[in-house]
C-alpha positions as CSV (number, residue, x, y, z in Angstrom):
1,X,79.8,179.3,58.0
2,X,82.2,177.6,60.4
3,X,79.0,177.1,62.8
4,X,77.4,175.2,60.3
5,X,80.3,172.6,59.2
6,X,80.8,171.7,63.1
7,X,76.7,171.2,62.6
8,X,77.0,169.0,60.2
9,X,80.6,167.1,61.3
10,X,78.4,166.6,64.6
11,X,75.2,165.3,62.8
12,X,77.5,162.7,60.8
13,X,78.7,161.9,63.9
14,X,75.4,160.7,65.7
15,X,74.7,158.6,62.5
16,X,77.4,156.7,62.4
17,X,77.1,155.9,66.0
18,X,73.5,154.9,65.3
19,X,74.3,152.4,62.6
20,X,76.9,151.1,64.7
21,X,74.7,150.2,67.3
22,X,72.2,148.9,65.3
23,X,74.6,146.8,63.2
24,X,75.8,145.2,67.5
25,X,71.7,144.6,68.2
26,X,71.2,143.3,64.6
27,X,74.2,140.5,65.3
28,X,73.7,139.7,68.6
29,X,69.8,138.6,68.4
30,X,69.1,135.3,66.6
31,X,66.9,135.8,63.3
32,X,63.4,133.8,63.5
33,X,64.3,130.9,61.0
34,X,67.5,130.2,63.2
35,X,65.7,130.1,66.1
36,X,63.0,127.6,64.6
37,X,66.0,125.3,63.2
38,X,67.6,125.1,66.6
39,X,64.2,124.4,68.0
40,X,63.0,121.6,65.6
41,X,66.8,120.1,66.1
42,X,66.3,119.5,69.6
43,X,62.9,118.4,69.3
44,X,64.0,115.8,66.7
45,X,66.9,114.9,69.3
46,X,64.4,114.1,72.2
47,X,62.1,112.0,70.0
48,X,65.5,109.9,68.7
49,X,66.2,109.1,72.3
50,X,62.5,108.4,73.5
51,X,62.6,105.8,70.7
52,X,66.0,104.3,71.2
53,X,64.5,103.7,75.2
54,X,61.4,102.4,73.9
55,X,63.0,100.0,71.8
56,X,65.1,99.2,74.9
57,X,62.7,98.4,76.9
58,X,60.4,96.3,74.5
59,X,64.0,94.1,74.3
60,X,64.2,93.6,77.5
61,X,60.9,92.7,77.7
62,X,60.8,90.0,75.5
63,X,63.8,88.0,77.2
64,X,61.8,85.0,79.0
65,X,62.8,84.4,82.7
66,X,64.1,80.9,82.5
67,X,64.2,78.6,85.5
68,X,67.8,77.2,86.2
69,X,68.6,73.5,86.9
70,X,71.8,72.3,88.9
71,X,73.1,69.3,90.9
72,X,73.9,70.4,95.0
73,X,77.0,68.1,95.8
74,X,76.4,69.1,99.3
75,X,72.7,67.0,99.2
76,X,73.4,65.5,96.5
77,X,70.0,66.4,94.8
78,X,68.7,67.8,91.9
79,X,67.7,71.4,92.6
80,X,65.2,73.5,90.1
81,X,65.9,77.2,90.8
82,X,62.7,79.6,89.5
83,X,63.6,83.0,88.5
84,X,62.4,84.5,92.1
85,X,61.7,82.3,94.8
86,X,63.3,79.2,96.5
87,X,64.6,76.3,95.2
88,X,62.9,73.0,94.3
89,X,64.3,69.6,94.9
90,X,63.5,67.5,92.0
91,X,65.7,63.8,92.3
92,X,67.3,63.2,95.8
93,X,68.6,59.5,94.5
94,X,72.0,60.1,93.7
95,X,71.1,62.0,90.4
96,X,73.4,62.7,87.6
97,X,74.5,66.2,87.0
98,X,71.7,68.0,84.8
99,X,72.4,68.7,81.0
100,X,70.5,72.1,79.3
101,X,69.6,71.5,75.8
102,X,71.4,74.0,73.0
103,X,68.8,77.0,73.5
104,X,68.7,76.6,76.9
105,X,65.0,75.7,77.1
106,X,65.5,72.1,78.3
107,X,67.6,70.2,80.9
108,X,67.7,66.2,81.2
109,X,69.3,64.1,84.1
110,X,69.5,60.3,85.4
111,X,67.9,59.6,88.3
112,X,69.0,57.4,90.4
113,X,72.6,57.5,89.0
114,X,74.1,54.5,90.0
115,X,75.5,50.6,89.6
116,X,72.6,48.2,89.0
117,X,70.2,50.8,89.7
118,X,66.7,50.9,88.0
119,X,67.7,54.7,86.7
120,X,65.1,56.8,84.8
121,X,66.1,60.1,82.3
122,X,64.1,62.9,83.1
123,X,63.4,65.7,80.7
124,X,62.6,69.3,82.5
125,X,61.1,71.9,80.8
126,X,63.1,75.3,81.6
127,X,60.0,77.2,80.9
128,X,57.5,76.4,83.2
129,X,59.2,74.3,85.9
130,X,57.1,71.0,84.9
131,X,59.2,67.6,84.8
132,X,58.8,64.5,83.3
133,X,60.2,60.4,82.1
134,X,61.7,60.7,78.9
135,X,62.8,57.4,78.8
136,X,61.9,54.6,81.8
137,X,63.4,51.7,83.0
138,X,62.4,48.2,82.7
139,X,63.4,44.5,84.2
140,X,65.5,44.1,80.9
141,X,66.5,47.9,80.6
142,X,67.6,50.9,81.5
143,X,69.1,54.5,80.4
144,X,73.1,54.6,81.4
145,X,74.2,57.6,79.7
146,X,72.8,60.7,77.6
147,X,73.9,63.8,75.7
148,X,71.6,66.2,73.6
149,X,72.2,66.0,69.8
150,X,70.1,69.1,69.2
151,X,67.3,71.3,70.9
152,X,64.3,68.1,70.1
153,X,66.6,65.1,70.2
154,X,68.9,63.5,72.9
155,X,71.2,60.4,72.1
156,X,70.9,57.8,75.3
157,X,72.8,54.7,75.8
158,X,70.4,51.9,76.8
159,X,71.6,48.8,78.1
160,X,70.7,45.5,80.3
161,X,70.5,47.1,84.4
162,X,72.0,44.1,86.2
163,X,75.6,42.4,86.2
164,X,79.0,42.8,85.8
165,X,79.3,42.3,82.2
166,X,76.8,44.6,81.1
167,X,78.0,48.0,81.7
168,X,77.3,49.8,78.9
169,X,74.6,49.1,75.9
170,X,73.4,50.9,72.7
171,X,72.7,53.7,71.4
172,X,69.0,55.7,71.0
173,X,68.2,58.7,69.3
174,X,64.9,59.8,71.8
175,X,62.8,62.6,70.3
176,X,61.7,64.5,73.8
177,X,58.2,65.7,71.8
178,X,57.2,62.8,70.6
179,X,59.1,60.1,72.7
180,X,59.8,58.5,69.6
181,X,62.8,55.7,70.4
182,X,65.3,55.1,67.1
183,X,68.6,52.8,67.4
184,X,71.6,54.9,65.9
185,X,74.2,51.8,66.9
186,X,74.2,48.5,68.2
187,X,77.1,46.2,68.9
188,X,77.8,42.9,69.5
189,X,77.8,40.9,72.2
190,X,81.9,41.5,72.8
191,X,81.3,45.6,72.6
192,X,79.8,47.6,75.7
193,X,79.3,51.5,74.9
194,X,79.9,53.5,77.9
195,X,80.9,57.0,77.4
196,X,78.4,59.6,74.8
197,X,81.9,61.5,74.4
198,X,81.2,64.9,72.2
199,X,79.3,66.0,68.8
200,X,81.6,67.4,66.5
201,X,80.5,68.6,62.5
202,X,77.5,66.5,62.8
203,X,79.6,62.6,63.8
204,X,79.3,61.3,67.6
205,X,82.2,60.0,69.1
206,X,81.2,57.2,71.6
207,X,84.1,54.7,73.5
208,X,83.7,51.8,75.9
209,X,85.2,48.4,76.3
210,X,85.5,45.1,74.2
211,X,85.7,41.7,75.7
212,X,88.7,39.7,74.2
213,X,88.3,36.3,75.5
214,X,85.0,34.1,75.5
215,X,83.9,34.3,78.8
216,X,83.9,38.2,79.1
217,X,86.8,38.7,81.9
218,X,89.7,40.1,79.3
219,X,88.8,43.2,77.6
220,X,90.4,46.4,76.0
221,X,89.7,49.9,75.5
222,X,87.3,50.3,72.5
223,X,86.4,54.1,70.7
224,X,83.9,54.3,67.3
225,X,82.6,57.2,65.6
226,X,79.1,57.7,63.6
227,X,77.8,60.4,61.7
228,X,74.4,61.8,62.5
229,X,74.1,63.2,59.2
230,X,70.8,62.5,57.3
231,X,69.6,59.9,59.5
């Protein structure tokens, strides 16, 4: 009898030790479904990440290489830099230092730059590299000044190219697509407009002189505004 109890205390023994180590196994190895979850989570990871970078790249793609414009005061030239390569010398008359339109597609200069010069604006295209007269000079004309309204207009003062008296003019509004001339303001014969000064909330703020005696030696300071506003 005593024989038999140690037989079976001994054969509860081993049982218990076999659940116990199948309870360890059972815990320590992943079921299927978990496996499969961790699986499609990293799978669903990589694909997140290969779109993000292609999106990347298609960004960076569509950024356009640009040409760059700028005036060397070593040379004193007008220098058009192409995305890879050397640069090109565009004006070497004492040129006026290049202005880029809002978007950056444009750039416009004065060439030659100077008193009683027969001076010509030129109108670059940022895209392509190719140049062109926007607005000419002629025996009773000339552009003096210029400053971009928006990305298709520039506003140019255009006055008389010779004398003392005449140092300024009036004021154009020159559509660079269709080369389409339109007078914004015109003065009298004591007023001489100078200086394009800034755009601000649509109104240009211009300044120059005014003659205050009749034969044009005396004159003052002068400063006018204008609005741009559905003109």
């Amino acid at each position: 009898m005593k024989k038999y109890l140690m037989f079976l205390l001994l054969l509860m023994t081993l049982i218990v030790g076999a659940c116990s180590n199948t309870e360890e196994s059972t815990s320590e190895t992943p079921t299927d479904t978990e496996s499969t979850e961790k699986q499609n989570t990293l799978t669903t990871e990589k694909e997140s990440e290969e779109r993000v970078s292609q999106k990347d790249k298609e960004e960076t793609n569509e950024v356009p290489d640009f040409y760059d414009i700028q005036l060397n005061t070593e040379t004193n030239t007008i220098e058009l830099l192409p995305p890879n390569g050397e640069p090109v010398i565009l004006a070497e008359s004492n040129p006026s230092e290049p202005l880029k339109s809002p978007n950056g597609e444009m750039a416009a200069y004065i060439s030659p730059y100077g008193w009683e010069e027969l001076s010509d604006l030129y109108l670059v295209d940022l895209q392509d590299g190719s140049q062109s007269i926007l607005v000419t000079n002629d025996s009773e004309s000339k552009p003096k000044e210029f400053i971009w309204q928006d990305d298709d207009h520039v506003l140019v003062i255009i006055g008389y190219p010779h004398g003392t008296v005449n140092v300024g003019g009036d004021i154009y509004r020159i559509n660079i697509e269709t080369n389409e001339k339109e007078e914004i303001v015109s003065t009298d014969d004591k007023v001489e407009i100078t200086d394009l000064e800034r755009i601000e909330d649509g109104v240009l703020y211009y300044s120059g002189i005014q003659y205050t005696d009749e034969q044009w030696n005396e004159h003052q300071d002068y400063s006018n505004q204008v609005s741009l506003k559905n003109d």
